[in-house]
Every structure is written in structure tokens, then in C-alpha cells.
Residue, then its C-alpha position, 0 to 999 in steps of 0.5 A: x141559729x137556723x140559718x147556720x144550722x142550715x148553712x152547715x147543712x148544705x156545707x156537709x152535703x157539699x161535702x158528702x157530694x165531693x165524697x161521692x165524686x172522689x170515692x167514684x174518681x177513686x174506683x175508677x182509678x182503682x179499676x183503671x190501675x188493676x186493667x193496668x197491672x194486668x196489662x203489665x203483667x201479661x206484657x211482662x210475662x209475653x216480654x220474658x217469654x220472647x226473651x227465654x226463646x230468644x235466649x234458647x235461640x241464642x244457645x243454639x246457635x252458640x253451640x251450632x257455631x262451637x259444633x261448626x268451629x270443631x268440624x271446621x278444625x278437623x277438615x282443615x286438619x284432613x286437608x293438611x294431611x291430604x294436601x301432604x300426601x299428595x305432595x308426597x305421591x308425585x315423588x313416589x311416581x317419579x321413583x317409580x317412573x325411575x325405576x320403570x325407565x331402568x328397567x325398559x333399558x335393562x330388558x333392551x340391553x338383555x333383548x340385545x345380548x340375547x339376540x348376539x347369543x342367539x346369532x352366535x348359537x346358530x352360527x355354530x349350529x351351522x358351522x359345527x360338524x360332528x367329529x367321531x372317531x372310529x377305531x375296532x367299530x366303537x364310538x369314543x365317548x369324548x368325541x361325541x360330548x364335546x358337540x353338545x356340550x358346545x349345543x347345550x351351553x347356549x341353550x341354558x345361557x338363552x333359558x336364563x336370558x329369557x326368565x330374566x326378562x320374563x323377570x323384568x317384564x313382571x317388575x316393569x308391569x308391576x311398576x305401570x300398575x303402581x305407577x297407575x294407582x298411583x296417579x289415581x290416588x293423587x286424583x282421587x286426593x285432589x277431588x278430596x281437597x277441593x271437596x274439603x275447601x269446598x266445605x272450609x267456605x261453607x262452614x265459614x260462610x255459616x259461622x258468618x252467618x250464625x254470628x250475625x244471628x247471634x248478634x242480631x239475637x243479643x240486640x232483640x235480648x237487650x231491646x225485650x229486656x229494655x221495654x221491661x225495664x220501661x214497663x216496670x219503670x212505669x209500673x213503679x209511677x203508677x204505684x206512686x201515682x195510686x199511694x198519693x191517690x190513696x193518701x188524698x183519699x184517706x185525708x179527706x175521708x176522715x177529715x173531709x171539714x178540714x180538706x173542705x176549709x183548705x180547698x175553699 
């Protein structure tokens, strides 16, 4: 009866000491798990800030490429427009260069005709005697009028010569002058366009650009949000790990004679 008294004994300090060894194992995993979650969670946290940045980053470039595809319609727009006007402008030059060359003639055919009339008129002048009848010591009226009327009527037809060409002279300068700005707005329209084009390529090189930030930000969203599901995956392991732990624990606590029998 001692004898198993005593064996019973060291059966139940067998048993007290695997308690202990258990109970110490246990709060070590407790412990080890807590430093885990915390872990996790703290990774879990810096993981979905990453991802909310990226995220923003990633906004900001979609809007950036919506903002660039809106300014990049509108030069294309402008330089339509310029590209119109400047095909339309050279048509205009020619009309004017038209009208300049018809106008260079009209002032040579009147630098002619004033040259004949001026001739004529001297030759007149040279040739015309004055022819004044005296009769009782008194002029006759007619006799004197007919010479000047002959003097007279070349010289208005000479004045209205000259304000015609001093009229064409004015359109002609006129038309040099347009013809002139002309040329200089179409130069200023090619300077515009090739400014244009020029910022066609570099909104298209920077959409090209921002889709491949893009891109490259969508992977980093997909890889952060990847590693979470690992973590949380891990994380569902360990809880599962630390429920059997608990369970085996439990059993053996409150029935530590039945859990010795069966280990034996």
C-alpha cells in the first residue's frame, strides 16, 4: 500500500512537473504569438499605408493624364485652326500680289498717257499763237477764250492724271503693306505650329510616361496587397496553431491523469 501510495506520488509529481514544463511552453507561445500579432499588425498597418499612398499616387497621375489628354485636344484643336489659317493666308497673298501687279500696270499705262498728254500740251503751247482781233481799239472777247480754253483743258486733264495716280500710288502702298503683314502673320502661324507640334510630343511623351507610372504603381498596389494576404493568411495559421495549443493545454489541466495514461 506505500509502496503504491509512494508510486502515485512521484506519478503526480511526474505529472505537476510536465504541468509546469507545459504551462511554461505555453506562455512562451503566448508571448511569442502576442510579439507576432503585433508584428503583423504593425506590417498590416505600414503595408496599408504604402498602399493608400500609392493609391493617391496613383490618382494623381490618372488625373495628371486626364488633365494632359484634355490640353493635348485642345492644341491639336488650335493647331488645326493655325494650320487652316496658314493654308488659307498664302491664297490671300496671291490675290493681293494680283491686284498690286494690276495696279503697277494701271499706274504705267497712265505714266504713259500722262507723258502723250503732257507732250501734246507743249506741243501746243509751242505751236499756238494768240489770235486777237482789233476792230474801234476794242478786244473781242471769243478771240481771247478760245487760246485758254485750248491752255486750260490740258491742264485739268494733267490734274486728274496726277490724283489718279497719286490714287493707285496709295492702293499699291496699301497693298505692299498687307501683302507684308501678311507674309509676317503666316510666319508667325508657322512659329505657332511647330511650338504646337512641339508640345503635341511632349504631352505625348508624358502620357507615355504617366502610363507606365501608372502601371508600375497598379503592380506595387497588387504586390502590397498580395503580401497582406500572405500575412493575414499566416496570421489565420497561427490562430489555429494557438486554439490546438490552448485545447491540448485545457485537457491536460483538468484531466492531467488521463493525458499521462495515454502519453505512457
Amino acid at each position: 500500500m506505500k509502496q503504491q501510495l509512494a508510486d502515485q506520488k512521484n506519478n503526480i509529481l511526474d505529472i505537476q512537473k510536465r504541468y509546469d514544463e507545459l504551462q511554461s511552453q505555453f506562455e512562451i507561445k503566448l508571448q511569442e504569438e502576442t510579439n507576432q500579432k503585433n508584428n503583423i499588425k504593425e506590417m498590416k498597418e505600414e503595408h496599408q499605408l504604402a498602399i493608400d499612398k500609392l493609391s493617391k499616387q496613383l490618382n494623381d497621375h490618372k488625373n495628371t493624364i486626364k488633365l494632359q489628354a484634355e490640353e493635348l485636344m485642345i492644341t491639336k484643336a488650335s493647331l488645326t485652326n493655325k494650320i487652316s489659317e496658314i493654308h488659307r493666308l498664302p491664297h490671300e497673298a496671291e490675290m493681293k500680289k494680283s491686284v498690286i501687279n494690276g495696279s503697277q500696270k494701271s499706274v504705267k499705262r497712265l505714266e504713259k498717257t500722262m507723258a502723250k498728254r503732257l507732250n501734246l500740251l507743249l506741243h501746243r503751247k509751242h505751236n499756238s499763237t494768240p489770235n486777237i482781233s482789233v476792230k474801234y481799239g476794242q478786244t473781242s472777247p471769243t478771240d481771247l477764250s478760245s487760246p485758254l480754253q485750248q491752255l486750260q483743258q490740258p491742264l485739268n486733264d494733267q490734274e486728274e492724271i496726277t490724283h489718279k495716280v497719286k490714287y493707285l500710288e496709295n492702293q499699291l502702298s496699301e497693298a505692299n503693306s498687307t501683302l507684308i503683314d501678311k507674309m509676317l502673320e503666316i510666319s508667325r502661324l508657322e512659329n505657332t505650329c511647330q511650338v504646337a507640334s512641339a508640345t503635341i510630343r511632349r504631352l505625348v511623351e508624358s502620357k507615355a510616361y504617366s502610363n507606365g507610372q501608372t502601371k508600375s504603381l497598379e503592380t506595387s498596389i497588387d504586390e502590397a496587397r498580395e503580401r497582406v494576404g500572405n500575412f493575414e493568411r499566416k496570421l489565420s495559421l497561427v490562430e489555429k496553431v494557438r486554439k490546438k495549443n490552448m485545447y491540448l493545454l485545457t485537457h491536460i489541466f483538468f484531466y492531467p491523469y488521463v493525458y499521462y495514461s495515454n502519453s505512457t
